[in-house]
C-alpha positions in Angstrom: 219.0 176.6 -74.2 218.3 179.5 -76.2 215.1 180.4 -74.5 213.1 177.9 -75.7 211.9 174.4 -73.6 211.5 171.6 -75.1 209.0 168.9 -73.8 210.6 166.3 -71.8 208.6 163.6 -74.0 209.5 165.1 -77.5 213.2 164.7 -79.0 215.1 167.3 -80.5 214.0 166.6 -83.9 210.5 167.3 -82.8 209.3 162.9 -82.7 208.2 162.1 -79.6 210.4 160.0 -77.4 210.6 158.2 -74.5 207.6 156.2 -72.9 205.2 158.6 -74.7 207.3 158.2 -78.0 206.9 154.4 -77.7 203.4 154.6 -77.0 202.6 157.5 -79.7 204.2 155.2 -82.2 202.3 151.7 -81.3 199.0 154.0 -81.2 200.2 154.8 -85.3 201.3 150.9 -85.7 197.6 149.8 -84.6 195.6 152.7 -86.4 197.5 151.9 -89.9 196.6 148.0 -89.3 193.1 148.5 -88.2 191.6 148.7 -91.5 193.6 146.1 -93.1 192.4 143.9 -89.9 188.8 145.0 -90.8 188.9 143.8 -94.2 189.9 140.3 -93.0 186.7 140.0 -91.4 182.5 139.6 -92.6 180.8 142.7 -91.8 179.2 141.7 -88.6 182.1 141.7 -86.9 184.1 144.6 -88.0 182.5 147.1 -85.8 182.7 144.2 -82.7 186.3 143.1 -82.6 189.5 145.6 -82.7 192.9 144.4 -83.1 195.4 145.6 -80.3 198.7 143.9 -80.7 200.6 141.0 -83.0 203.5 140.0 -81.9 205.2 136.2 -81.1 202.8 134.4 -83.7 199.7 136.2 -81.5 197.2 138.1 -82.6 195.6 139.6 -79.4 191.9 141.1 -80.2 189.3 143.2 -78.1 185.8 142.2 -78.0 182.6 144.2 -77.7 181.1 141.3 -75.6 181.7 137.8 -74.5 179.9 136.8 -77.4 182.4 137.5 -79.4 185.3 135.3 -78.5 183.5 131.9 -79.4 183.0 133.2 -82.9 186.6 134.5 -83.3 187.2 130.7 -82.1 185.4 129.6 -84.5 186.7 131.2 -87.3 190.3 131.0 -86.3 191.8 128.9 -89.4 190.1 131.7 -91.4 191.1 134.4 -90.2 194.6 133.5 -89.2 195.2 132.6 -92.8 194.0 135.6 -94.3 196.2 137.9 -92.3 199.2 135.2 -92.9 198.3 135.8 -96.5 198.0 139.6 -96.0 201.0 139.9 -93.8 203.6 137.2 -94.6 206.7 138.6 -92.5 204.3 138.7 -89.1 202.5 135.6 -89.6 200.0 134.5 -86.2 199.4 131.0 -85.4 196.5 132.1 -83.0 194.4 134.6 -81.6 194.1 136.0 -78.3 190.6 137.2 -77.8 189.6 139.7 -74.8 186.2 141.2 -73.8 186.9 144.8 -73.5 185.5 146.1 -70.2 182.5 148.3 -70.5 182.7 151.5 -68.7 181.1 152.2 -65.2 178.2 154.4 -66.6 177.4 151.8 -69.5 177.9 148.9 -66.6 174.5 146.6 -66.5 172.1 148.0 -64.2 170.0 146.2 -61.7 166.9 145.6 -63.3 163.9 148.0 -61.9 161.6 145.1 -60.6 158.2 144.8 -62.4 154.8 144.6 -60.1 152.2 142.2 -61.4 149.3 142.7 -58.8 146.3 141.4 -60.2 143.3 143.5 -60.2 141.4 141.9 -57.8 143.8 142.1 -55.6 142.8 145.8 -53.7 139.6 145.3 -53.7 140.0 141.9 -51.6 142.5 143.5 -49.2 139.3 146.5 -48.2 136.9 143.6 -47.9 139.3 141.8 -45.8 140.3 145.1 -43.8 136.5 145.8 -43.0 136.0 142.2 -40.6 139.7 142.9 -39.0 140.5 145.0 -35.8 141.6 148.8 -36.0 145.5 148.8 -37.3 145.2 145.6 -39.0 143.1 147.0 -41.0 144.5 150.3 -42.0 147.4 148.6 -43.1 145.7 146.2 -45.4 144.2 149.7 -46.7 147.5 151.3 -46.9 148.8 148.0 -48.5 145.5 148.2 -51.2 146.6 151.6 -52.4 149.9 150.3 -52.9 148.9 148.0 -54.9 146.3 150.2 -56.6 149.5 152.9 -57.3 151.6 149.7 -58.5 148.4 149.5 -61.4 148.0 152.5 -62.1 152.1 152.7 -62.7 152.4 149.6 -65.2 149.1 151.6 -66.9 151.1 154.4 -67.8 153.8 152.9 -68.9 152.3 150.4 -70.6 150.1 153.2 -72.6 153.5 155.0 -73.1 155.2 152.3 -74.7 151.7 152.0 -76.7 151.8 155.6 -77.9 155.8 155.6 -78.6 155.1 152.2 -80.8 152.7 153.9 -82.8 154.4 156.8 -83.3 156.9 154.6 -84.8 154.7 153.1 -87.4 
C-alpha cells in the first residue's frame, strides 16, 4: 500500500465492513426507526420501551422494567396495527417484549434495616440491669445505649427528612 493502512473493519471505499460494518449499519437501521416506533406509542411509554429488532413478523422490544411487558401485552392489536399501517412491507404479527437488565451499580440494594425501639425501652433495660449480677448487667447497659444510639439515629434522620420537605415547600 502506498503508505497508508487502512483499518481492518473499514472497506476501501471508506463504509465500514465486516462484523463491525454489519453491526454499524443495524445500529443506523434501529436509530432511523426509533422515532417512528415512538410515535406509535402514548407518551407514557415512549421513554420505557425501545425497539431493538423486526424481523420474521417479530417485533422484539426492551423494557425499562417488568412492568412493562404486561402493558405492551395489552396493547398488542394496537400497536401491531399501527406499525403494519406505518410499515406495510415489514408487517409484525407480535411482539417480543424483554426487561432490559439494569446495570450492577443501579442493581436493587439490600434495604438498610429500620430500628423501631420504643422509648421505654432503655430505660427498662438500666432498671432491669440494677437487680442482676455484675456482667449481666453491663451488657443490658451496653445493650440500653444501643438502643438509646438506634433513637437518637431515626431522630436525625427523621428531622432531616423534616427540614429537606420543608425546604421543598
Amino acid at each position: 500500500m502506498n503508505g497508508k493502512s487502512r483499518s481492518p473493519w473499514r472497506s476501501i471505499s471508506g463504509e465500514a465492513a465486516g462484523n463491525v460494518g454489519a453491526i454499524y449499519r443495524e445500529g443506523l437501521r434501529l436509530r432511523e426507526r426509533q422515532p417512528a416506533w415512538n410515535g406509535l406509542l402514548p407518551l407514557e411509554a415512549q421513554d420505557r420501551t425501545w425497539l431493538f429488532s423486526w424481523s420474521g413478523g417479530v417485533l422484539r422490544v426492551l423494557c425499562q422494567s417488568p412492568v412493562w411487558v404486561p402493558w405492551l401485552r395489552r396493547h398488542e392489536k394496537k400497536v401491531l396495527k399501527a406499525w403494519n399501517a406505518a410499515f406495510p412491507a415489514e408487517a409484525a404479527g407480535r411482539i417480543e417484549a424483554l426487561v432490559r437488565p439494569l446495570p450492577p451499580a443501579q442493581a436493587a440494594r439490600p434495604l438498610r434495616r429500620t430500628w423501631v425501639v420504643p422509648p421505654s425501652a432503655p430505660p427498662a433495660l438500666r432498671g432491669a440491669a440494677e437487680d442482676l449480677p455484675g456482667e449481666l448487667a453491663a451488657a443490658l447497659r451496653r445493650l440500653a445505649d444501643t438502643l438509646e444510639g438506634l433513637q437518637a439515629e431515626a431522630a436525625a434522620v427523621a428531622s432531616t427528612k423534616e427540614k429537606g420537605a420543608r425546604l421543598a415547600e
